[in-house]
N, C-alpha and C positions, 0 to 999 in steps of 0.2 A: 551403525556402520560409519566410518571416518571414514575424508577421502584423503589421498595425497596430498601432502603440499602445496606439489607446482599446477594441482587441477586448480583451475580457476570457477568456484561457485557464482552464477551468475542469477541464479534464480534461489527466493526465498519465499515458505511460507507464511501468512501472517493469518488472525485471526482477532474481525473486528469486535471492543467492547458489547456493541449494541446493535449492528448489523442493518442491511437495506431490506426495507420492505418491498416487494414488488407486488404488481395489479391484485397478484391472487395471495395475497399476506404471507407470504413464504417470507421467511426471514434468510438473506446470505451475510455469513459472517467470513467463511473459510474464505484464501484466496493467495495470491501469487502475486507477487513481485520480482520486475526483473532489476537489473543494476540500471541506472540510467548511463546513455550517450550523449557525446557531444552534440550527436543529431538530434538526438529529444531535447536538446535544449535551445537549439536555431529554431525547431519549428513551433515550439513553444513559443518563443518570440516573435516569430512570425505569424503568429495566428491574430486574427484582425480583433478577437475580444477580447484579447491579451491588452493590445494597443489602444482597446479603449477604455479599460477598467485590468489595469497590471494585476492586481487581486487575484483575476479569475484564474492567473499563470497557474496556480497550483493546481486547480481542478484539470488545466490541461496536460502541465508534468503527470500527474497522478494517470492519468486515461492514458499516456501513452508507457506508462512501465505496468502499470497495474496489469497482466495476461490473462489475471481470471480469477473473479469473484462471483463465489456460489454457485449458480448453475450458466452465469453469464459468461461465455468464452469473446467477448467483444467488451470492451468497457469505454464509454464517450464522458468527455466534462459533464455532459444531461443529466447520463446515467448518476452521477457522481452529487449531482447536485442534491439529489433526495438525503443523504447521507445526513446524518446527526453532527452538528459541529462538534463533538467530544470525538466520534469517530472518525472527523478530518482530520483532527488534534493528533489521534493515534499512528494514521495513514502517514502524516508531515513527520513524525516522530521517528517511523520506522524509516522511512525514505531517508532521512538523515544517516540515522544507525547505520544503516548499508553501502550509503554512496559516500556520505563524506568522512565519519569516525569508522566503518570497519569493524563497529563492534558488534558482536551478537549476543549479546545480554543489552533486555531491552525494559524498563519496571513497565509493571504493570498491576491490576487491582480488577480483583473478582468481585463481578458484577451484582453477586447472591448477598455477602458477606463483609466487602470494601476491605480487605485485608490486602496489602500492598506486598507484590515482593518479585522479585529477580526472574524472567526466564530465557533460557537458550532459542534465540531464532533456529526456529527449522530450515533445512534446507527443502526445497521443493523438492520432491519425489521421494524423501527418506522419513522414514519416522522413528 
């Protein structure tokens, strides 16, 4: 299903290469993004671990767009931190894709196989 034009999509789904293990080895891959704000990016800067090691910004961007990962409907830089650096890779990639190019073809490479190729961001709530 397409939406209109002048609707303004603000949330997207993604789905991580290699996903968070939590306490009970449940694996979350699935999950949500929103668009970011100018507000998510004052308080991003504002956060004190920001201003001690700038790096962490992204852990904190990501926690405050990210709406929901696997069974997690709360997501913290903490949470964020167990994360695989190939899947922060993915997370920075898409974040891009959405906020600053617009574009919803995003490459990607199956994790079974390593075959590389093109797919359409979902929209949150459509399939």
């Amino acid at each position: 299903m397409r939406r209109k034009k002048d609707t303004l999509c603000t949330e997207f789904a993604f789905t991580l290469p290699r996903g968070l293990s939590d306490s009970e080895n449940r694996i979350h891959r699935h999950g949500v993004m929103r668009l970011a704000t100018a507000k998510d990016e004052i308080l991003t800067q504002q956060e004190h671990r920001v201003k001690e090691n700038p790096a962490y910004g992204v852990l904190v961007m990501l926690a405050l767009v990210i709406t929901r990962l696997g069974s997690f409907n709360s997501v913290s830089p903490e949470l964020l931190e167990g994360l695989l650096l190939h899947d922060i890779a993915y997370l920075r990639e898409f974040y891009n894709r959405i906020n600053l190019q617009g574009n919803v073809h995003i490459p990607t490479q199956c994790p079974h196989c390593n075959n590389q190729f093109s797919v359409e961001l979902e929209l949150a709530g459509e399939s």
